[in-house]
Structure formats: C-alpha cells, structure tokens
The first five atom37 places (N, CA, C, CB, O) and aatype in JSON, in Angstrom:
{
  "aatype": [20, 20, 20, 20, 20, 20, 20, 20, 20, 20, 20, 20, 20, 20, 20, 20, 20, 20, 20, 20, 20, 20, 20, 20, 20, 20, 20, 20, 20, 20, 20, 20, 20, 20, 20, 20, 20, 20, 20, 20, 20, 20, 20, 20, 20, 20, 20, 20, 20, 20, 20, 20, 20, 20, 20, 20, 20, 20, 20, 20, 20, 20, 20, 20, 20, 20, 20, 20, 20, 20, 20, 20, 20, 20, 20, 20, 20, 20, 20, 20, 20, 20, 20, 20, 20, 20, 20, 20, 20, 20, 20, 20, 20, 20, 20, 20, 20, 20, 20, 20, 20, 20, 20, 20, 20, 20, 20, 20, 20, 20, 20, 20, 20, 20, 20, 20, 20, 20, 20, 20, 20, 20, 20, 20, 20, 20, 20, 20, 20, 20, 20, 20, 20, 20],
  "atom_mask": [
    [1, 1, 1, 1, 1],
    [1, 1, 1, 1, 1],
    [1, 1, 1, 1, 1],
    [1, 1, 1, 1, 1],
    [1, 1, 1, 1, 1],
    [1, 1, 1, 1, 1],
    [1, 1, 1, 1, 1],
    [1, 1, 1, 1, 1],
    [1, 1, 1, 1, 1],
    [1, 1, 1, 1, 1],
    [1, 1, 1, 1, 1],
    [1, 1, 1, 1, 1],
    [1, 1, 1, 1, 1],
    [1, 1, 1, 1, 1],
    [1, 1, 1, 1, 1],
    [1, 1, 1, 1, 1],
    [1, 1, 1, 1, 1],
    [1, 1, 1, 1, 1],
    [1, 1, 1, 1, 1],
    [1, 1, 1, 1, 1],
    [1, 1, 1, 1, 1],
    [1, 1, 1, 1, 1],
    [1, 1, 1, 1, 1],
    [1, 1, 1, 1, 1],
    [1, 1, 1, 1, 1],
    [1, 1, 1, 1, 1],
    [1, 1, 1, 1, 1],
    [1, 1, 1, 1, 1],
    [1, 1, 1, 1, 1],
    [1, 1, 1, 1, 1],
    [1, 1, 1, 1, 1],
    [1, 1, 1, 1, 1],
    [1, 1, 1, 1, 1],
    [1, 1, 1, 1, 1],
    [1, 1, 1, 1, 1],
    [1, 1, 1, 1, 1],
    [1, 1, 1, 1, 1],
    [1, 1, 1, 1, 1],
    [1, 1, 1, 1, 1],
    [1, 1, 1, 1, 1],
    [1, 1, 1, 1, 1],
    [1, 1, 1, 1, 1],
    [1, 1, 1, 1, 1],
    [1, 1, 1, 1, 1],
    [1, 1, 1, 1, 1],
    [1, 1, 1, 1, 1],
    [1, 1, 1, 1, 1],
    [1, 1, 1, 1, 1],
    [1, 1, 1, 1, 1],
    [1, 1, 1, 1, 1],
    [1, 1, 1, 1, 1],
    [1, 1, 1, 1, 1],
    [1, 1, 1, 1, 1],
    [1, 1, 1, 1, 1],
    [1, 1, 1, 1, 1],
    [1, 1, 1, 1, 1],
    [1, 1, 1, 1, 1],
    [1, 1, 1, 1, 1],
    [1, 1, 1, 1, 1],
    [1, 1, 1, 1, 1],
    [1, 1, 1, 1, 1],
    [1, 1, 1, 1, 1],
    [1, 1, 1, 1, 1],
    [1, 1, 1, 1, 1],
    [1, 1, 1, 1, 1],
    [1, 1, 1, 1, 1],
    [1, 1, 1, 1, 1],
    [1, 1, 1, 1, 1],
    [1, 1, 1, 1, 1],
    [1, 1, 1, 1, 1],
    [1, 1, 1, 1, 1],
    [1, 1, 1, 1, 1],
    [1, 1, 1, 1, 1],
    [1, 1, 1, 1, 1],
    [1, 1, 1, 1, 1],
    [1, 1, 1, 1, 1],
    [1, 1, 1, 1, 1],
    [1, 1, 1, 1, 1],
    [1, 1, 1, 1, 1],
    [1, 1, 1, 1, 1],
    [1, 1, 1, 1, 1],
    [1, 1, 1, 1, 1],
    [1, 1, 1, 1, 1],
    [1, 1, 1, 1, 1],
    [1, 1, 1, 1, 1],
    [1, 1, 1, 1, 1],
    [1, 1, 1, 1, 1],
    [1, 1, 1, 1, 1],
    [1, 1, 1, 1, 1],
    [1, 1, 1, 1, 1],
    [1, 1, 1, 1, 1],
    [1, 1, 1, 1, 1],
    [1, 1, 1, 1, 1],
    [1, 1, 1, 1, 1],
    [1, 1, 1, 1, 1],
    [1, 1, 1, 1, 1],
    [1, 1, 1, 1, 1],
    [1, 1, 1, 1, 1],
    [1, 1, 1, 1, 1],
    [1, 1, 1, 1, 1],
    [1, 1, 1, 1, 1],
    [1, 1, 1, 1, 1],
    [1, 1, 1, 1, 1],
    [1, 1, 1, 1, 1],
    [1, 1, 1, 1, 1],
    [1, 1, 1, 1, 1],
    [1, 1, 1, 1, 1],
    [1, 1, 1, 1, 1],
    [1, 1, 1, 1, 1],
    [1, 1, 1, 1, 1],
    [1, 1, 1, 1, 1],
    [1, 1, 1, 1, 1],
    [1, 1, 1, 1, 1],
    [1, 1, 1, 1, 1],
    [1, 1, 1, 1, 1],
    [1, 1, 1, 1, 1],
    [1, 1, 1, 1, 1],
    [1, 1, 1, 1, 1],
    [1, 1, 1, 1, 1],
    [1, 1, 1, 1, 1],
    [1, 1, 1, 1, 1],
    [1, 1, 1, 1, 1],
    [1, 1, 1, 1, 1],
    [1, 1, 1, 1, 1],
    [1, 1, 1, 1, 1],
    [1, 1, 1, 1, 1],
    [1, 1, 1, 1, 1],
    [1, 1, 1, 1, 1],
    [1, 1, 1, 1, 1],
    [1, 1, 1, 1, 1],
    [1, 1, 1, 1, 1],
    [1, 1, 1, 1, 1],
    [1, 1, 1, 1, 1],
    [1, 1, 1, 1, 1]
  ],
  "atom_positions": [
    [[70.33, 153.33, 57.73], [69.61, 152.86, 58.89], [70.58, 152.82, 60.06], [68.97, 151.48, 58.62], [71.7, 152.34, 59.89]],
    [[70.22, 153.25, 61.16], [70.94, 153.44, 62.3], [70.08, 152.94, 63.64], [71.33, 154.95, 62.35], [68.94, 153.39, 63.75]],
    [[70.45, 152.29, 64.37], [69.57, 152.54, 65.73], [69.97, 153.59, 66.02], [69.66, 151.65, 66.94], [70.82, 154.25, 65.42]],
    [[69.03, 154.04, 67.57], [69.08, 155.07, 68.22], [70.16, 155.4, 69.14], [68.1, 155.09, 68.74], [70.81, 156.43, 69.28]],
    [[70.2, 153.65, 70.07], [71.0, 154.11, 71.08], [71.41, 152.43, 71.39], [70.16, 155.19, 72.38], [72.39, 152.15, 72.07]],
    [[70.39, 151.21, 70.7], [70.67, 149.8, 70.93], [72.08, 149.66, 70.28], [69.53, 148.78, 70.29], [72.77, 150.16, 69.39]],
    [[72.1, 148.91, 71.02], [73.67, 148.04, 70.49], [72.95, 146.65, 69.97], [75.12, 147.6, 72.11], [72.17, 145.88, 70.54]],
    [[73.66, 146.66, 68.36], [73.56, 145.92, 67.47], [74.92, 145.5, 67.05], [72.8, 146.45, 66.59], [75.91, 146.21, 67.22]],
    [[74.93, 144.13, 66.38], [76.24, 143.91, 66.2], [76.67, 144.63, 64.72], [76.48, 142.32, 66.3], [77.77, 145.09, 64.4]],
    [[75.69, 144.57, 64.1], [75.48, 145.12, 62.72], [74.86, 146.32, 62.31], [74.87, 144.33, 62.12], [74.74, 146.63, 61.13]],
    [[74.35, 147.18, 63.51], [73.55, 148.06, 62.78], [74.27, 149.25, 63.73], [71.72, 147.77, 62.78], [74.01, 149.18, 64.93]],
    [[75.11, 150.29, 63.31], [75.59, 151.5, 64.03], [74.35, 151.7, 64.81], [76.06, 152.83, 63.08], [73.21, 151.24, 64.72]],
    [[74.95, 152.53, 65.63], [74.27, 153.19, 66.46], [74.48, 154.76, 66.81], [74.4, 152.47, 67.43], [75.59, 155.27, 66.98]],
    [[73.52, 155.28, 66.89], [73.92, 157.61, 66.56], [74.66, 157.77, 67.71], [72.15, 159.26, 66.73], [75.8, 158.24, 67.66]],
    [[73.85, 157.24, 69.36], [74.22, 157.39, 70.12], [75.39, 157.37, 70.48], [73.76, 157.05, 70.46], [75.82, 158.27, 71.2]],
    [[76.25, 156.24, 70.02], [77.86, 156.05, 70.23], [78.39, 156.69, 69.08], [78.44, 154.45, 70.3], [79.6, 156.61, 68.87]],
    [[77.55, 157.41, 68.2], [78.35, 158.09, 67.0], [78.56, 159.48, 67.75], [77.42, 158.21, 65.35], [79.61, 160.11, 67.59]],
    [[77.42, 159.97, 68.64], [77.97, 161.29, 68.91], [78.74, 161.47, 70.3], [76.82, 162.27, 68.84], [79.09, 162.56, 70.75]],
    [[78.93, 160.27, 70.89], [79.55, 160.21, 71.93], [81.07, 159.41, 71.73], [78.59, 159.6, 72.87], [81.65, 159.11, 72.77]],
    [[81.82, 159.02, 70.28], [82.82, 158.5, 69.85], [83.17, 157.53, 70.06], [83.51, 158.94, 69.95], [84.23, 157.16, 69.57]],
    [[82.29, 156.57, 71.03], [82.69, 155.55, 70.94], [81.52, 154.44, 71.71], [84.07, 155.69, 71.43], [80.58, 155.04, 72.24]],
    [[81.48, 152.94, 71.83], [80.3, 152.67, 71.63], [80.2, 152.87, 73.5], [79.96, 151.12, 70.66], [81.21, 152.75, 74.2]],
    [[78.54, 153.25, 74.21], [78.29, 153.43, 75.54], [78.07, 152.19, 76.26], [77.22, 154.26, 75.71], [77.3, 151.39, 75.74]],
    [[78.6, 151.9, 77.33], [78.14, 150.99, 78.26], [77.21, 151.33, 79.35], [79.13, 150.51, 78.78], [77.81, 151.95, 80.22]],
    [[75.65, 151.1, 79.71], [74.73, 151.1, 80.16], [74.15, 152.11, 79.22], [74.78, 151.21, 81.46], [74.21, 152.15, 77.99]],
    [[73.39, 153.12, 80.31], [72.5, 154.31, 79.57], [73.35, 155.65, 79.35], [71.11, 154.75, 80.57], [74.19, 156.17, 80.08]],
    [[72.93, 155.97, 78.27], [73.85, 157.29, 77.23], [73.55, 157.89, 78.32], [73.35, 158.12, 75.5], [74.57, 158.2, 78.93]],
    [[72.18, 158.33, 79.08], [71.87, 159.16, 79.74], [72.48, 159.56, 80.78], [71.01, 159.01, 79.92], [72.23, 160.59, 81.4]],
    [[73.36, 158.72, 81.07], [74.71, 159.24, 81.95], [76.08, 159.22, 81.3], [74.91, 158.33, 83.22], [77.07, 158.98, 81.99]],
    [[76.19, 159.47, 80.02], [77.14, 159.6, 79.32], [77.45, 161.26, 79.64], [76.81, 159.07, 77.84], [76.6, 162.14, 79.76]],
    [[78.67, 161.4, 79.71], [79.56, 162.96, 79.64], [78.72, 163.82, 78.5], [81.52, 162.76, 79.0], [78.69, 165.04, 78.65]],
    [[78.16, 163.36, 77.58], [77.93, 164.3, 76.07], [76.17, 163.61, 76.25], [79.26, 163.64, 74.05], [75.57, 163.13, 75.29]],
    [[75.78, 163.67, 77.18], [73.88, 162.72, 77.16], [73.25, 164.41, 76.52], [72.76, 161.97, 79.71], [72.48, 164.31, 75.58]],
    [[73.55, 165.78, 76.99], [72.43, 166.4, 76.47], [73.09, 167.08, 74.85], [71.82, 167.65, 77.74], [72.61, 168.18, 74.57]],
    [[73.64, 166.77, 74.29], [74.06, 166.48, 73.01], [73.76, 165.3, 72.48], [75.26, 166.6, 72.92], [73.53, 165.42, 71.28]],
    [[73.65, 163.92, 72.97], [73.26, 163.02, 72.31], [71.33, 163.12, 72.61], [74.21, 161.65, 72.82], [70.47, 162.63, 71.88]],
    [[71.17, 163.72, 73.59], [69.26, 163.93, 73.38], [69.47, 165.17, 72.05], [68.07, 164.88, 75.38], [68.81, 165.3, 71.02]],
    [[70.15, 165.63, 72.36], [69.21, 167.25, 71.18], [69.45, 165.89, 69.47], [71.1, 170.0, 70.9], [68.64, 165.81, 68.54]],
    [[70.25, 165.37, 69.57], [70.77, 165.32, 67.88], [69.68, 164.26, 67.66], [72.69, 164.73, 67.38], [69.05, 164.21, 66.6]],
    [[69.42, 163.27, 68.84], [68.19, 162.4, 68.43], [66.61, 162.97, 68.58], [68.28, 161.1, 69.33], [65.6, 162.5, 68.04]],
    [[66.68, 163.9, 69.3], [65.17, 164.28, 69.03], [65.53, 164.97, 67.16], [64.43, 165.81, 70.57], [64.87, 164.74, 66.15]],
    [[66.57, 165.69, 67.29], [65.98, 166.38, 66.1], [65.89, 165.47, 64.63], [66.9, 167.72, 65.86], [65.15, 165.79, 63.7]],
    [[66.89, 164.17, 64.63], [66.38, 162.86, 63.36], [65.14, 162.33, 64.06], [67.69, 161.27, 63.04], [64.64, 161.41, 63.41]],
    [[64.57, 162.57, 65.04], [63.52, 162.16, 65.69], [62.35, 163.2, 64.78], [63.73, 162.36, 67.48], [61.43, 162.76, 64.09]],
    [[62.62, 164.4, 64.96], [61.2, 165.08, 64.37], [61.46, 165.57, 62.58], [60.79, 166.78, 65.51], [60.62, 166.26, 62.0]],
    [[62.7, 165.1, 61.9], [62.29, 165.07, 60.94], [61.67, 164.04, 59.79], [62.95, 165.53, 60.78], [61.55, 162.81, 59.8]],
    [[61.32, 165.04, 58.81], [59.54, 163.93, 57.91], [60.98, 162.81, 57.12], [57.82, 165.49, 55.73], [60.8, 161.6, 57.16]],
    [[61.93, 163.22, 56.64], [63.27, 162.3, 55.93], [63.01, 161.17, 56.47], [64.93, 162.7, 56.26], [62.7, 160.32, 55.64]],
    [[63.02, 160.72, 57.83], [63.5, 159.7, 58.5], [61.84, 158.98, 59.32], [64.87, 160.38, 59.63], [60.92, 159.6, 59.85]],
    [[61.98, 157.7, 59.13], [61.07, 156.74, 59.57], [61.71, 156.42, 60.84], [60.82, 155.52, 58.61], [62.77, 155.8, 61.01]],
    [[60.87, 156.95, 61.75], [61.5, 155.96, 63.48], [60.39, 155.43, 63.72], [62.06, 156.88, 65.18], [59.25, 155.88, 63.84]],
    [[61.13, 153.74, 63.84], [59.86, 152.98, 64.32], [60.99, 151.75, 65.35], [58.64, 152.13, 62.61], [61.93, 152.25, 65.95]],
    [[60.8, 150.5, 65.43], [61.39, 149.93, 66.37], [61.69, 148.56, 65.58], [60.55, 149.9, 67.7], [61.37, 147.44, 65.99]],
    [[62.55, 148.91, 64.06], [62.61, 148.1, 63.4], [64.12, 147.42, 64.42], [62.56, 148.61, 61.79], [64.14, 146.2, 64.55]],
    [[64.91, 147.98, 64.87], [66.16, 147.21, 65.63], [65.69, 146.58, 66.75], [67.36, 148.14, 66.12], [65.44, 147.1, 67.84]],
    [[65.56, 145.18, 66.33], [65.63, 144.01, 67.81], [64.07, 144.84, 68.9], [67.99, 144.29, 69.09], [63.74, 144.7, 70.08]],
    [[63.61, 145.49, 67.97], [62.35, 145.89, 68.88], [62.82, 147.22, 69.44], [61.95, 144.74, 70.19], [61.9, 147.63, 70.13]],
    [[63.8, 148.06, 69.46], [64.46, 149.79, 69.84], [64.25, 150.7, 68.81], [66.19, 149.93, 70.07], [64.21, 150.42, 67.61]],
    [[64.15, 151.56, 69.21], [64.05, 152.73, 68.02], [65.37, 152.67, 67.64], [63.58, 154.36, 68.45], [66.38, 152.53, 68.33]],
    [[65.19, 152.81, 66.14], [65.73, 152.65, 64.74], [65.3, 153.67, 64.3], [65.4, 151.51, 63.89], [64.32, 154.34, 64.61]],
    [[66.53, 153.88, 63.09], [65.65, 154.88, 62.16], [66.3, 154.78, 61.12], [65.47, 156.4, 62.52], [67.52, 154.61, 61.09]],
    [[65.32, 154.9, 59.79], [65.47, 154.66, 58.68], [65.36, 156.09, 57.57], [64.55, 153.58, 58.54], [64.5, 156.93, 57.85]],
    [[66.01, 156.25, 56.66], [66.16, 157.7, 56.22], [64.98, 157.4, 54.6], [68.33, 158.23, 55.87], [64.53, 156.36, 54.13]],
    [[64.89, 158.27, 54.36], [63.85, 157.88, 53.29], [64.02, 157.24, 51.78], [63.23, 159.03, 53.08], [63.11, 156.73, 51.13]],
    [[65.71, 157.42, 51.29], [65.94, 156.77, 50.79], [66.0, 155.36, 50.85], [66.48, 157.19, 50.64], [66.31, 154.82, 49.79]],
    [[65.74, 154.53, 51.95], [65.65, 153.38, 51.77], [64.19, 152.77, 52.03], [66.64, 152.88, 52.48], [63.98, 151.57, 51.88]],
    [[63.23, 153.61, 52.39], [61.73, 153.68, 52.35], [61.24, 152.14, 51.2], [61.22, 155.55, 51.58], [60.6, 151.1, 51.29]],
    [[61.96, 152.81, 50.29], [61.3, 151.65, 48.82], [62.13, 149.96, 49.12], [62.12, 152.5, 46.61], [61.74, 148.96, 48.52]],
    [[62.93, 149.92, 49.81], [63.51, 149.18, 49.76], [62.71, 147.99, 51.35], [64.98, 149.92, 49.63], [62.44, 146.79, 51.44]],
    [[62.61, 149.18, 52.28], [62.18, 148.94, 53.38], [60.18, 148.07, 52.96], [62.39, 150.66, 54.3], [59.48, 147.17, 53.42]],
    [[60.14, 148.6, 52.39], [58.56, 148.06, 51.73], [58.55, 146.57, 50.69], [57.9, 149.51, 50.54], [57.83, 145.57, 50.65]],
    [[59.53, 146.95, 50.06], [59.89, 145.59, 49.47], [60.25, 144.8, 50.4], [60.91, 145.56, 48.52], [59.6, 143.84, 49.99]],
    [[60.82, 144.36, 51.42], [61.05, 143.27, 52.09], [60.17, 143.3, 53.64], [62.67, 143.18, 52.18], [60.6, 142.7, 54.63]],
    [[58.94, 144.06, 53.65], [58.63, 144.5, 55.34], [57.8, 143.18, 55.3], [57.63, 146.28, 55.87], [56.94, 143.34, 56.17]],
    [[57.64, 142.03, 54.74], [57.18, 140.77, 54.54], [58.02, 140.09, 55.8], [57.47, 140.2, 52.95], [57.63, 139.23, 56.59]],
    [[59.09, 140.65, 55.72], [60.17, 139.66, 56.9], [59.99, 140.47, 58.04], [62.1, 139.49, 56.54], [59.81, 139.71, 58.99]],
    [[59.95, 141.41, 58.34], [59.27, 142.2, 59.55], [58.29, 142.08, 60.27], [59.01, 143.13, 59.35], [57.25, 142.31, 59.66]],
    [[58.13, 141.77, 61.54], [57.11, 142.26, 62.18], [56.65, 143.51, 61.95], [57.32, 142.16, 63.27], [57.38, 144.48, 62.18]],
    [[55.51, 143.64, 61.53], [54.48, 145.19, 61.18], [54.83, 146.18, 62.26], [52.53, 144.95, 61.3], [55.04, 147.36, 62.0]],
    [[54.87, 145.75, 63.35], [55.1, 146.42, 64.86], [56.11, 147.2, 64.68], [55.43, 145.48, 66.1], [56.16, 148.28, 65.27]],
    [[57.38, 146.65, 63.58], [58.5, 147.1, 63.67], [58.81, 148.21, 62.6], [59.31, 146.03, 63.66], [59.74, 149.0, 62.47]],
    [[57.66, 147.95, 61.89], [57.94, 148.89, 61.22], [56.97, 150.31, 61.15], [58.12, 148.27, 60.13], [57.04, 151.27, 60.38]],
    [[56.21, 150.06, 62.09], [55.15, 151.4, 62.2], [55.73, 152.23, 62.21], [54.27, 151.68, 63.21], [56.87, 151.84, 62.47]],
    [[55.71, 153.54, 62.06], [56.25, 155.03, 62.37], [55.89, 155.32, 63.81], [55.55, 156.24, 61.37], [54.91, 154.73, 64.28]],
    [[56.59, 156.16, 64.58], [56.7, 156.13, 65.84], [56.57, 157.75, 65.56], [58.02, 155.32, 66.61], [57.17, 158.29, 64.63]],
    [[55.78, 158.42, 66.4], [55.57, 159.79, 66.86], [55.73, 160.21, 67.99], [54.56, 160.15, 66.69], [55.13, 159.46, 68.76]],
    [[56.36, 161.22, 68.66], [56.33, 161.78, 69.84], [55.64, 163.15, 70.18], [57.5, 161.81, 70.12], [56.05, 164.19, 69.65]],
    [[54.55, 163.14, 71.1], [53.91, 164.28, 71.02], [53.94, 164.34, 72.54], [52.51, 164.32, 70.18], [54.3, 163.44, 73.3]],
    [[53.35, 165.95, 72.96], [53.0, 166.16, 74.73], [51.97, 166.54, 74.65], [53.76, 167.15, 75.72], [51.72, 167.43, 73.84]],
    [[51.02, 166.05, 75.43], [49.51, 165.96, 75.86], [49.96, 167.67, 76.77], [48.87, 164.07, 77.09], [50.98, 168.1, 77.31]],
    [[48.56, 168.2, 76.53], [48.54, 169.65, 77.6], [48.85, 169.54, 78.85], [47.25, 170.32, 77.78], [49.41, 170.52, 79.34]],
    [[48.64, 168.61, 79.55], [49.15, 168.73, 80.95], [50.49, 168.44, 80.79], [48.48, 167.81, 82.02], [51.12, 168.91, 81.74]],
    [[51.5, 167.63, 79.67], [52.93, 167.72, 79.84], [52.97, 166.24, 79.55], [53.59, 168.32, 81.33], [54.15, 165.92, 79.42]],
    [[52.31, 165.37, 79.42], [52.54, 164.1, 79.44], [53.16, 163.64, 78.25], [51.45, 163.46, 79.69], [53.1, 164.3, 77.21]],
    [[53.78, 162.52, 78.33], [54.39, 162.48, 76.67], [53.65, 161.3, 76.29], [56.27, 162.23, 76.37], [53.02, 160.68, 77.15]],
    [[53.66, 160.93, 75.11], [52.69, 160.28, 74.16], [53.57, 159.99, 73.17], [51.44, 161.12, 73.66], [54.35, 160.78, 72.64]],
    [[53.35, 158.09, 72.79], [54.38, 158.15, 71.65], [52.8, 158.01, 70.76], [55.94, 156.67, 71.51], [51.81, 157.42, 71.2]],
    [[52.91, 158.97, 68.97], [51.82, 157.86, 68.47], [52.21, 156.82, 67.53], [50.67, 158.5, 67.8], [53.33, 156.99, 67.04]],
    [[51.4, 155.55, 67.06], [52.15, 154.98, 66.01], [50.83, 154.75, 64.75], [53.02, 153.43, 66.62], [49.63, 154.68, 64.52]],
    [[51.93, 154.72, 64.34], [50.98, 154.74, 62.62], [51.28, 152.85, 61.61], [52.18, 156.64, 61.15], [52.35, 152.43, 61.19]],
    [[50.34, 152.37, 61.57], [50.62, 151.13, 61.38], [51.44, 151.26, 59.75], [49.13, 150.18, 61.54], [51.12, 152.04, 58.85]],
    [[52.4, 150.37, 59.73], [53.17, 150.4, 58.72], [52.3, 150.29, 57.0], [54.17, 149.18, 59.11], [53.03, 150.3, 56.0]],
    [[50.78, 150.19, 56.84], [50.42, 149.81, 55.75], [49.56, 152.02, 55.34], [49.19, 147.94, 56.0], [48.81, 152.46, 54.48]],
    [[50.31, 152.67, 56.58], [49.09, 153.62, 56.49], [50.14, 154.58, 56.05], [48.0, 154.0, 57.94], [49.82, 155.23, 55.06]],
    [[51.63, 154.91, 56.67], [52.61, 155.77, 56.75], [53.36, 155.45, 55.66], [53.29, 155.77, 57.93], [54.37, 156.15, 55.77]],
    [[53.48, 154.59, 54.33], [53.9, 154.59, 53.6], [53.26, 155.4, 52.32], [54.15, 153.57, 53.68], [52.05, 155.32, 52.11]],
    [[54.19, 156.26, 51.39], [53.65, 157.04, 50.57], [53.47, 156.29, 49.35], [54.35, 158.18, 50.46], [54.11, 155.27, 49.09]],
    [[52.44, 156.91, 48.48], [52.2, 156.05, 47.23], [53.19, 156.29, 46.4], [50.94, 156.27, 46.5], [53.17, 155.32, 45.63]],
    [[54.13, 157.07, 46.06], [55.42, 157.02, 45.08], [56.77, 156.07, 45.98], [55.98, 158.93, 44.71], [57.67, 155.57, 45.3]],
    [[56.78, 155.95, 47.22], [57.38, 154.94, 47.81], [57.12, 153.26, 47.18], [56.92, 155.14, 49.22], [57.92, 152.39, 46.85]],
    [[55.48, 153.32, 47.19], [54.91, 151.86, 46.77], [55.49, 151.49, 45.63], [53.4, 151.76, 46.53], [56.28, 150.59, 45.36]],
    [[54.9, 152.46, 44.91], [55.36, 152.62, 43.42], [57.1, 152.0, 42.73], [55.27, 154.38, 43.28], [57.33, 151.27, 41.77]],
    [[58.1, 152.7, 43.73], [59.24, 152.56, 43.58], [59.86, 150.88, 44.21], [59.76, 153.86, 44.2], [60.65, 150.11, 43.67]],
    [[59.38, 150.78, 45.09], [59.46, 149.39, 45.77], [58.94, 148.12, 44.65], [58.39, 149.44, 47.25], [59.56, 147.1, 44.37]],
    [[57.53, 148.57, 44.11], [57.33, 147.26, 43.24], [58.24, 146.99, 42.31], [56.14, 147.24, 42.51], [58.4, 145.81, 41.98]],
    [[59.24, 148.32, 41.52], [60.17, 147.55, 40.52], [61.47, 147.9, 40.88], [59.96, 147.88, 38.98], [62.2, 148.51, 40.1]],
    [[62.01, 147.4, 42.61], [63.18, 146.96, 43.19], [62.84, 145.75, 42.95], [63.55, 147.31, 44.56], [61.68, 145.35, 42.82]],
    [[64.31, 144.8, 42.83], [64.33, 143.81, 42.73], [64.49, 143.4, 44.21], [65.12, 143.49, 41.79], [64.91, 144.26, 44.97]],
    [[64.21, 142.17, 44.7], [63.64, 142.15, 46.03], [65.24, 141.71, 46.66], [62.11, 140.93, 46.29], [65.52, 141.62, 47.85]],
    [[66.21, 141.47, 45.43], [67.89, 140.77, 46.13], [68.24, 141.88, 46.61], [69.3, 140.09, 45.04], [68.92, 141.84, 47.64]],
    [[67.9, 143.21, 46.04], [68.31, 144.49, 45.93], [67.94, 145.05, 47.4], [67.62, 145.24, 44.66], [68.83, 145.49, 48.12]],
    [[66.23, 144.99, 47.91], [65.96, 145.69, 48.63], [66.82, 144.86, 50.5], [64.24, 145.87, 48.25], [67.22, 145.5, 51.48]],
    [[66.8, 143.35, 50.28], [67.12, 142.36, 51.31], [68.84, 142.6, 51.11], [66.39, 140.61, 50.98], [69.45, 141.65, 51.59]],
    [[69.66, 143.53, 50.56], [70.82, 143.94, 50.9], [71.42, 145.02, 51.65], [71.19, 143.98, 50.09], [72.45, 145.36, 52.23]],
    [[69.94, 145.5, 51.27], [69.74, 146.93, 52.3], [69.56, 146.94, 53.89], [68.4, 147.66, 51.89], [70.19, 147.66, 54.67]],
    [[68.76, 146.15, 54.16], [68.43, 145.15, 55.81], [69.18, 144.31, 55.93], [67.1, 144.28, 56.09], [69.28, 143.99, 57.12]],
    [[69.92, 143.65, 55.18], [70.43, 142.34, 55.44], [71.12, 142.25, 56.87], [71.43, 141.95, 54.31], [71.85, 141.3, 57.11]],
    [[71.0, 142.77, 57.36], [72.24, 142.69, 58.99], [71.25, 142.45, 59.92], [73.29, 144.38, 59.62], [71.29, 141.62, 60.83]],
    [[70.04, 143.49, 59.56], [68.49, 142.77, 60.58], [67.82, 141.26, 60.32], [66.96, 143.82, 60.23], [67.49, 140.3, 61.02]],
    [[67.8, 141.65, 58.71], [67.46, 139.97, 58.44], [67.78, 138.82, 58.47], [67.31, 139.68, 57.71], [67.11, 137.84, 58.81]],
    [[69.22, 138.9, 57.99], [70.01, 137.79, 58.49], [69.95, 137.03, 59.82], [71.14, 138.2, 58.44], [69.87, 135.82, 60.03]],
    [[70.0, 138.21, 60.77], [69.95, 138.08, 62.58], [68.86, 136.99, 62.5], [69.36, 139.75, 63.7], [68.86, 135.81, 62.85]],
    [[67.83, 137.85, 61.87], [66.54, 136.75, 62.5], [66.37, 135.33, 61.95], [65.03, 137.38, 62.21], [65.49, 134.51, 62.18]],
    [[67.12, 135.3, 61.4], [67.05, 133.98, 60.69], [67.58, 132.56, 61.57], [67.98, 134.19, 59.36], [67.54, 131.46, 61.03]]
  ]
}
C-alpha cells in the first residue's frame, strides 16, 4: 500500500519514490512531474491495484495481494475509503472519476480468502492507517 502523492507519516508515498526524495507542495511542479504523472496513471489503470482514498481521504493504492486482508478489517474504514476509484473522459474531454462502493468491487475468491485471515493478521497489514485513527 502506497499513497499517491499524500504525505503520510507511515504510509510511503510513489510520488516522492519517483522523484527521490519526499516533495514539498505540488509534485506538479516538481523537476520529474511528467514522469511522476505517466508512472501514476499507469498503477492508476491497472486491474492489480485498488485506488480508492483509503490515505487520510487521498488516493492510495492498494495492490491485490492485500485485497483479503483489506476486507478483513474494512470494518475500521470508512466505506468512502475504500471504494475503487475510476478515471474515465466523457466525449467532449471532461474527466470523470467513477466509484464503485466498496461492498460491489470486491471479488468473491477475495471474500473467500479474507474469511480465514486471522483478523491480527489482516490489522498488521493497515496498521499505520489504523493505528493513526485511533
């Protein structure tokens, strides 16, 4: 799990991963911004990775191995945070995020795998989000 581009105290971030070190204000005026857009759209449009706005409310993204784990504990989540986030362009050019509520975008062999995580197991996996909110 990575955010996108938030600064977390606990949760990396891609943005300062592909720019080497962590950004102060917006990447988008960072020296390396159209290298740090191409590498996040493209964990952006693949099916591996869940982007939803599980970090402090920012796009996050979660890779699919931790899917089962992410379901076992989305009890401590706001639902909001964990919807899947889509980006599409309307014909005239407009952009459109869509979201998919977190009970609809989860797969049934995900479910499956989550019911026999043990739940200490899956809350070690988040623990840096969960903890926070506590």
């Amino acid at each position: 799990m990575v955010a996108e581009s938030a600064q977390h105290p606990h949760v990396p971030s891609l943005a300062a991963a592909v720019a080497g070190s962590p950004i102060r204000g917006s990447w988008w005026t960072h020296p390396r911004a159209k290298t740090i857009f191409a590498i996040t759209r493209g964990v952006r449009e693949s099916n591996d990775v869940l982007v939803c706005r599980i970090v402090d409310g920012k796009i996050g993204f979660v890779h699919q191995r931790l899917w089962p784990a992410l379901v076992r504990v989305a009890q401590h989540f706001p639902a909001e945070n964990i919807a899947r986030l889509r980006e599409s362009h309307t014909a005239n050019g407009r952009h459109r995020v869509e979201e998919t509520p977190f009970t609809e975008w989860v797969p049934k062999d995900v479910r499956v795998n989550a019911k026999h995580m043990r739940e200490s197991d899956a809350f070690e996996a988040f623990a840096s989000l969960l903890n926070a909110a506590r």
